[in-house]
C-alpha positions as CSV (number, residue, x, y, z in Angstrom):
1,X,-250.4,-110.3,-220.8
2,X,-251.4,-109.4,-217.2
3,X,-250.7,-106.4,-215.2
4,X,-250.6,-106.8,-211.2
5,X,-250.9,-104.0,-209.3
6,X,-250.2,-104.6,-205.7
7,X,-251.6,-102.2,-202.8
8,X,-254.0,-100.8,-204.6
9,X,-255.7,-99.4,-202.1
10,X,-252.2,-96.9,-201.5
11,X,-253.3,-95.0,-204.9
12,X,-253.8,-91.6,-204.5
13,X,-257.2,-89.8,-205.6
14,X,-255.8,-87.7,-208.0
15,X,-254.1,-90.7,-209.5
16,X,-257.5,-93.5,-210.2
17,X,-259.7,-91.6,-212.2
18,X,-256.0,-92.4,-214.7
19,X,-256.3,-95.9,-213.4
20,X,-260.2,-95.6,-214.3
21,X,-260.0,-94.5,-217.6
22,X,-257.6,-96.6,-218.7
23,X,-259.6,-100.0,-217.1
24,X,-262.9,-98.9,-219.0
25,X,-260.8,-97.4,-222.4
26,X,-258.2,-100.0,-222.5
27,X,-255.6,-97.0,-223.8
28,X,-252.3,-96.3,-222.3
29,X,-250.3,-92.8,-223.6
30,X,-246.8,-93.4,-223.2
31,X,-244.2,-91.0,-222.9
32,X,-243.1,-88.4,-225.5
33,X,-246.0,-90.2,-227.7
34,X,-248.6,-88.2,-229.5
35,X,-251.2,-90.9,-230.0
36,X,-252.7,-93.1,-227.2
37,X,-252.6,-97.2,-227.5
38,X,-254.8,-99.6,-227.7
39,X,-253.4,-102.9,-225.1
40,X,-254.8,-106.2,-223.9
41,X,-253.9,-107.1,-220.6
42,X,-255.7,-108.7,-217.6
43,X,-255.6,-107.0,-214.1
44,X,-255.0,-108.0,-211.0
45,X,-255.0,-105.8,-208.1
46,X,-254.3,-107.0,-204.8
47,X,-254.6,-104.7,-201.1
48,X,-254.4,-105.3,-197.0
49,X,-257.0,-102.3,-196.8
50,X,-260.2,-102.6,-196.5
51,X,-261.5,-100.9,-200.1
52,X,-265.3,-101.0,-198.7
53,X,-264.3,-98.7,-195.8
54,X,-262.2,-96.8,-197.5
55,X,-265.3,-96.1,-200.1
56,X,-267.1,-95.2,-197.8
57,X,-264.9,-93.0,-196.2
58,X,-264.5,-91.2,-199.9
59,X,-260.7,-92.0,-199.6
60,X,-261.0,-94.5,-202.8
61,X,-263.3,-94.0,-206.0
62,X,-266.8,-96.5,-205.8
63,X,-266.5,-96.5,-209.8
64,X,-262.6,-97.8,-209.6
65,X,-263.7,-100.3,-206.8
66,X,-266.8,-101.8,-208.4
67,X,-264.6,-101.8,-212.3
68,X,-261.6,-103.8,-209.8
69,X,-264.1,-106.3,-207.9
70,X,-265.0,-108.7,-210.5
71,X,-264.3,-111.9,-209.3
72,X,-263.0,-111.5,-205.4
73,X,-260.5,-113.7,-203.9
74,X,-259.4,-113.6,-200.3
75,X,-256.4,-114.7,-198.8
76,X,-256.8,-114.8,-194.7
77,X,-254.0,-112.8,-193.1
78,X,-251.3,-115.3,-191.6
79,X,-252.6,-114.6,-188.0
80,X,-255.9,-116.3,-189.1
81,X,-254.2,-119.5,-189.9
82,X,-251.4,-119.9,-187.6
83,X,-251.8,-124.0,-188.0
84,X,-250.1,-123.7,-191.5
85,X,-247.4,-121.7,-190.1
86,X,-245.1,-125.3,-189.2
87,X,-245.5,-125.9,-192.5
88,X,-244.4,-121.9,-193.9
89,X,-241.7,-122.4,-191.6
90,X,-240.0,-125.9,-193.0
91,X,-240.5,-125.4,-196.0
92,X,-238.3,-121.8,-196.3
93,X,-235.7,-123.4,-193.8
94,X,-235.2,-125.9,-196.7
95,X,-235.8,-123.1,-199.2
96,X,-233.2,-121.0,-198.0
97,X,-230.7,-123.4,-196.3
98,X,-230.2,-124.5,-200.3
99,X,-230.1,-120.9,-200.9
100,X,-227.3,-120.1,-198.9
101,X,-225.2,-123.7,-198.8
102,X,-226.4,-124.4,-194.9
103,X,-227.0,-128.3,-193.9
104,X,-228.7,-129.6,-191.5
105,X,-230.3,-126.7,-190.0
106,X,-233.4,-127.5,-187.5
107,X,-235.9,-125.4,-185.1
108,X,-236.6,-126.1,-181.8
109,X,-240.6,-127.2,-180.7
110,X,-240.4,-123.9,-178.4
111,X,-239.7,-121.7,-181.2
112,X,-242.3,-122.7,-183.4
113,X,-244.8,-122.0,-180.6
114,X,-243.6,-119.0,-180.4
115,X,-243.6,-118.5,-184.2
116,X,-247.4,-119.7,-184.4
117,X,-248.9,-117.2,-181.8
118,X,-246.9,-114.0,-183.6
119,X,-249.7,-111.6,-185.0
120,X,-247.6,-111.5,-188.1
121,X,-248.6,-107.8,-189.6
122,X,-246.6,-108.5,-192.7
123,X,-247.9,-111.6,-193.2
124,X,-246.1,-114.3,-195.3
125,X,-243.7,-112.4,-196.3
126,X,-242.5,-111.1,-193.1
127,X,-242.4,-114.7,-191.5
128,X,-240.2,-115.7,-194.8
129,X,-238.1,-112.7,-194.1
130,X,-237.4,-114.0,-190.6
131,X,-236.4,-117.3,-191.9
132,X,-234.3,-116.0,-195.4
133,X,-232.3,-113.8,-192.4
134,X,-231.4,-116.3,-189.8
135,X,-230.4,-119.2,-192.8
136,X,-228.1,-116.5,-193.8
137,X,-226.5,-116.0,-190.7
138,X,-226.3,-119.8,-189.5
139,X,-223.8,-122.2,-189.6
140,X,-224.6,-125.7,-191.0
141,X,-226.2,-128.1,-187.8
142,X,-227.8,-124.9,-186.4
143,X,-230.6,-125.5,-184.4
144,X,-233.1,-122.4,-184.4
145,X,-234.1,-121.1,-180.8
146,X,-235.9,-118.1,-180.1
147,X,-232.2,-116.0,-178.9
148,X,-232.2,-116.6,-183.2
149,X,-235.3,-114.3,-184.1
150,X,-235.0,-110.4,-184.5
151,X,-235.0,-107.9,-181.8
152,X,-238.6,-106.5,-182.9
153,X,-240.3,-110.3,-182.1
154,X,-238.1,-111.0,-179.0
155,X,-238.8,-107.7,-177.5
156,X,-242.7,-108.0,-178.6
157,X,-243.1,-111.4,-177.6
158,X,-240.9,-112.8,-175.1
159,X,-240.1,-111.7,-171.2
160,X,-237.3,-109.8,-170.0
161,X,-234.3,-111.4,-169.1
162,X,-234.4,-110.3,-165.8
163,X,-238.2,-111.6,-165.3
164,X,-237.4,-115.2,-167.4
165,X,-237.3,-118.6,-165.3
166,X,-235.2,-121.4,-165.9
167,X,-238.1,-122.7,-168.3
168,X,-237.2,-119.8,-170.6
169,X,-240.4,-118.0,-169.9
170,X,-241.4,-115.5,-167.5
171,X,-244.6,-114.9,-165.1
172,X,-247.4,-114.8,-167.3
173,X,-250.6,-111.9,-166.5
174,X,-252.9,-113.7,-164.5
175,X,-255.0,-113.9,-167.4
176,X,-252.5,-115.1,-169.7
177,X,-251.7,-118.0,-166.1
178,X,-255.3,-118.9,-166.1
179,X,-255.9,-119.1,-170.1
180,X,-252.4,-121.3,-170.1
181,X,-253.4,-123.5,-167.2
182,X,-257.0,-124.5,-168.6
183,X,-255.5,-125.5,-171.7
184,X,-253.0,-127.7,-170.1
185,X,-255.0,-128.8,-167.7
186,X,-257.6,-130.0,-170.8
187,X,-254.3,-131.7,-172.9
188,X,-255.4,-128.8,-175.4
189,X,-252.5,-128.6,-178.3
190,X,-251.5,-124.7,-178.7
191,X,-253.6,-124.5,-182.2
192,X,-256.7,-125.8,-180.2
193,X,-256.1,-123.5,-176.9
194,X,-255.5,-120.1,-179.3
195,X,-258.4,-120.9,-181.8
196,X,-260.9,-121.4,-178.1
197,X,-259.5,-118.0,-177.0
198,X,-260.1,-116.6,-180.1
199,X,-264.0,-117.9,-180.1
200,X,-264.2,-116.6,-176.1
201,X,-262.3,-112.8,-177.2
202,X,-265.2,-112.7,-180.2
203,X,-268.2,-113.8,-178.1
204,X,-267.3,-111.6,-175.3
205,X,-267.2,-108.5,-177.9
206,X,-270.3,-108.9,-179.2
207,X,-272.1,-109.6,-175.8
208,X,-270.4,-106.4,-174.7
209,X,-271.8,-104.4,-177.4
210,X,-274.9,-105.9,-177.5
211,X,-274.4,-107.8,-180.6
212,X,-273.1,-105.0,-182.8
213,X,-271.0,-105.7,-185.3
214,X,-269.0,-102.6,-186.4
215,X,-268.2,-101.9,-182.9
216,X,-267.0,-105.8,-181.8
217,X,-264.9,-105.6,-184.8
218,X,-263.1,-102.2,-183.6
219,X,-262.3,-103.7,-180.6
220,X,-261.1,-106.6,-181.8
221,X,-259.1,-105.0,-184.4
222,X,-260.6,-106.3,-186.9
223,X,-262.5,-105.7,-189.9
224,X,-266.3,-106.2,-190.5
225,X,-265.8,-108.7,-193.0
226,X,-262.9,-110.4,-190.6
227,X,-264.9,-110.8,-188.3
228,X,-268.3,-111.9,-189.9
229,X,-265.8,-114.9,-191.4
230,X,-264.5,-116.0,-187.7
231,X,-268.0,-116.2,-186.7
232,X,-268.5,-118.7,-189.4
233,X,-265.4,-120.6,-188.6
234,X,-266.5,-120.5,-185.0
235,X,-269.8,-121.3,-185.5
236,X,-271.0,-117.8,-183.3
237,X,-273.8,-115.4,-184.4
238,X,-273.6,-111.7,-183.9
239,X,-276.2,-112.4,-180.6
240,X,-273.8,-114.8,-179.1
């Protein structure tokens, strides 16, 4: 069979040398039994830390991490690929409106925007989330806006009521202003304006730390590895 053990990286010290031993010995002792036994299983392990810093940092065992790492898959956090999100987003509409009975339930342009440029710390399963709860209170012919999202994203994301305009939006930071009106101004689609930031916020790091890696990525909030694979999806180098 196959054992999944999610997050990892959450184990406590005392607790992997257990995990250790039984990854290398292939033994588990259950409960009330004398005898240890033998089991077959494939592992998976999955985490949102970062195991290499957290090795290095002595918080997590280098033995458990290198008996773990045998073949390495990496699934980008939802914020660094906010063009599939559309996609996320109509298919658990349809997912959950069968769910629940709804028909005909739709989301406006404006709120998908506003869905796409979420940071999204829970990833998948906190976009789905979003969606399962506001099928479940809809009627059927509901059209999503963003007055349907939850409290935390409005309040996170969108103006004040007393500082919104008739557009729905309120006064952007002058940077924000500027960033908007260059993309307009170039017919740039909100995937396109957001990944060109994203390249400018990256170069701009590493030029202000003279290249260093480590220290762009702290600022960035990101890790060394994140940020080594934007370069390569932006086509930068660490002296750009």
């Amino acid at each position: 069979g196959t054992l999944f053990l999610d997050e990892v990286g959450d184990l406590p010290l005392d607790v992997q040398p257990k995990l250790l031993r039984f990854l290398q010995e292939g033994e588990i002792q259950p409960l009330g039994e004398q005898r240890p036994q033998k089991v077959d299983v494939r592992i998976i392990a999955a985490t949102n830390t970062d195991l290499e810093g957290m090795v290095a940092d002595g918080r997590f065992r280098e033995d458990l991490y290198y008996r773990l790492n045998v073949i390495r898959l990496r699934v980008p956090p939802l914020r660094e690929r906010r063009s599939e999100i559309p996609t996320i987003v109509n298919y658990y509409i349809n997912h959950y409106s069968a769910k629940f009975g709804r028909r005909d339930i739709t989301i406006t342009p404006q709120t998908l925007d506003l869905l796409m440029v979420c940071d999204w710390p829970g990833n998948v399963r906190q976009l789905t989330n979003e969606i399962q709860r506001i099928i479940a209170r809809a009627e059927d012919g509901t059209v999503i806006t963003p007055d349907h999202l939850s409290p935390e994203l409005r309040r996170a994301y969108l103006p004040s009521q007393g500082a919104a305009t008739a557009t729905g939006f309120g006064p952007a930071s002058g940077l924000a202003a500027s960033a908007a009106n260059e993309a307009i101004s170039q017919g740039l689609t909100l995937a396109d304006a957001t990944a060109e930031l994203e390249r400018r916020m990256i170069a701009e790091a590493l030029r202000k730390h003279n290249g260093n890696i480590s220290r762009a990525a702290r600022e960035l909030g990101l890790t060394r590895r994140g940020l080594y694979l934007k370069l390569g999806r932006h086509d930068l180098s660490a002296s750009a």
